[in-house]
C-alpha positions, 0 to 999 in steps of 0.5 A: 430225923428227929431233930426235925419233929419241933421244928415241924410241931413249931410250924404246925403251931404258927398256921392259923389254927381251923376246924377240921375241914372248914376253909378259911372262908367257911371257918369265917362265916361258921356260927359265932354263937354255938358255944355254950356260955352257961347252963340253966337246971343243966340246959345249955345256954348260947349267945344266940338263945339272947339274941345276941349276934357276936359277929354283927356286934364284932363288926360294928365295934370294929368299925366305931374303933376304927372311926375314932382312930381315923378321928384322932390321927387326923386331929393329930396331923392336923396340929403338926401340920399347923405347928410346923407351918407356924415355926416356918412362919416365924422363922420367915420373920425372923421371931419366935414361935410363941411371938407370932401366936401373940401377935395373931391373939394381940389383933383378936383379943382387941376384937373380942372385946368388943363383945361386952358391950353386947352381952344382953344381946349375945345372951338372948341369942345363947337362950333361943339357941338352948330353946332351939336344941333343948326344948326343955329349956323352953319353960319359963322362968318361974322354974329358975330359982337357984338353988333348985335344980336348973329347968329353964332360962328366961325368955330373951328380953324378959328383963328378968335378972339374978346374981346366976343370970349375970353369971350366965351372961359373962360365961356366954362372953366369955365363951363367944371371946374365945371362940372368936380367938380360936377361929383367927388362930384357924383362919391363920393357920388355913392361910398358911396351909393354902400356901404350903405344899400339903398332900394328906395319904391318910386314908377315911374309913369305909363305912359300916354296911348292915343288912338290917331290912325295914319291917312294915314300917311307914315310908315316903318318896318314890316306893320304887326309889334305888335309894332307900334310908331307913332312919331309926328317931327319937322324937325328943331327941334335938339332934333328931328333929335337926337330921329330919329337917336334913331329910326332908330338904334332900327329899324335896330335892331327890324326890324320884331317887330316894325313899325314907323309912321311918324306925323308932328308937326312943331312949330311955333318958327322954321320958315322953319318946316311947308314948310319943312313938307309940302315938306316931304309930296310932296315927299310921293306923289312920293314914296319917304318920307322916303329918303327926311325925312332922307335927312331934319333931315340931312340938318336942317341948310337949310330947305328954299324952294330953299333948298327943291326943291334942296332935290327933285331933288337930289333924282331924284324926278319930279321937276315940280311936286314936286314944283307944289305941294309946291307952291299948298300948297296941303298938308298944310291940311294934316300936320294941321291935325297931328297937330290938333290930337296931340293937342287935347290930349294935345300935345304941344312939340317935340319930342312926340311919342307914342309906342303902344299908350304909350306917351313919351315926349323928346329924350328917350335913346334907352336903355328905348325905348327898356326898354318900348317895352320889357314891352309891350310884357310882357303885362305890363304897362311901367313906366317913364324914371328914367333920369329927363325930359324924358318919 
């Protein structure tokens, strides 16, 4: 009998271990921040006193781990799947491997040289796609004066030239040479995959839900609509203003069915989003959020105060009441509190929207959006985006 009494303390030691009369369901959903972490002048200090949920936090950085280790599995199948593929197609020819690659790279790199006769024309294309994404780029080229900090490019077909704007110019070649080479080498490999026999089992994440509710916050769509988006913004964020053009594109197309509400998330890198949202939310004060959110993603290069007031008043705003709120900061509260609920759950970059509670990270294509709204009604748990970076 005795004999028996380490075994059964070994067995007792293996059970998961539980509080007393708690379920394993209940132990689950039991309060992680009731223990004390600190003490201040002898009072406990617990993770909930910081507002600080560990459980939704666990949760949400379980689910970026698992994210990126679905990105790198599938990026690491993908290069065996293509590696094989290629040493079979070289077999096939009866060459080595690495005379095949330069055979694909001999025809391309030929191409690709094609592309110094048109470097003035691929650098204007680089500058207004920096314009484009990075307004700040926008400015002019007086700003450009090595070796000073870099604050601008010169406007495209400005004429205007230094040694570091040549240098520029052969980078852009360069880069768009090897672009070129990585593209034929991909369109090589997705030959061979169309004609080989391929069945991926690797599953894609299911996608995070949060129940984190709209406050009063603007909206537009259908009130009642059975999809709803709450979408936390920067307005000097580029890849912001990118997934608003996405929104307004799937709202014109899904008018009756969705309904987006507008959050703020300024970041603390752009210097201008906190006034800027603060300014968005004086303009809902008179009942025009919308036309003055649209207008800041429209003029990210400008979103200084004199700019904001400019905004107001081009839409016909009060002017005096729209300033007194601004300068107030009567609306400073309102946008910390977005910030603070996002934060809460884990929240830290922008975009970030939440499509029926469904969290999805980046500039989602409007093709996955559509993708993620069509699981939903179906009553299916949406997946993450297959692109790398997204959902």
């Amino acid at each position: 009998m005795r004999a028996l009494v380490p075994l059964v303390l070994f067995v007792l030691c293996a059970l998961p271990c539980r509080a007393p009369g708690l379920s394993a369901r209940e132990e689950k959903e039991a309060p992680l921040d009731t223990a004390a972490i600190a003490r201040l002048d002898g009072k406990q200090i617990h993770l909930g006193d910081l507002n600080y949920d560990l459980r939704r936090r666990y949760d949400f950085e379980l689910h970026t781990i698992k994210v990126k280790l679905y990105r790198e599995q599938k990026a690491a199948l993908k290069q065996f799947i293509d590696q094989s593929l290629l040493e079979k197609e070289a077999a096939k020819r009866n060459i080595t491997t690495d005379e095949l690659v330069s055979l694909i790279n001999g025809g391309a790199e030929e191409e690709a040289k094609k592309f110094e006769a048109d470097k003035e024309k691929l650098f204007q294309e680089f500058v207004k796609k920096l314009q484009h994404d990075f307004p700040s780029f926008s400015k002019g080229p007086s700003e450009l004066v090595p070796p000073g900090p870099l604050t601008g490019l010169p406007p495209p077909g400005s004429g205007f030239r230094t040694p570091f704007i040549e240098e520029i110019k052969d980078k852009v070649v360069e880069m768009k040479k090897a672009s070129y080479l990585n593209d034929s080498k991909e369109a090589f490999s997705q030959r061979l995959r169309a004609q080989a026999g391929i069945e991926i089992l690797l599953e894609r994440p299911e996608l995070l839900r949060l129940d984190l509710a709209p406050d009063n916050d603007p909206w537009r769509g259908n009130k009642d609509a059975p999809i709803s988006i709450l979408s936390f913004m920067d307005f000097q964020c580029p890849y912001c203003k990118k997934m608003n053009s996405t929104l307004k594109v799937l709202l014109a197309t899904k008018k009756e069915e969705i309904k987006i509400i507008a959050r703020d998330f300024p970041l603390a890198s752009h210097p201008d989003a906190t006034m800027a949202a603060q300014a968005a939310a004086c303009a809902h004060d008179q009942g025009r959020y919308w036309d003055y959110h649209d207008l800041l993603f429209d003029n990210q290069q400008a979103l200084d105060v004199m700019s904001l007031r400019e905004y107001a008043g081009r839409l016909g705003l009060d002017r005096e009441q729209f300033s007194r709120c601004l300068e107030g900061g009567s609306q400073r509260a309102e946008v910390e509190k977005d910030m603070a609920d996002a934060s809460l759950f884990g929240i830290s970059t922008t975009p970030s929207i939440l499509i029926n509670g469904y969290y999805l990270s980046g500039s989602p294509s409007l093709h996955y959006l559509e993708e993620v709204i069509a699981d939903i009604e179906k009553g299916h748990v949406p997946r993450v985006e297959e692109d790398p970076g997204k959902g």
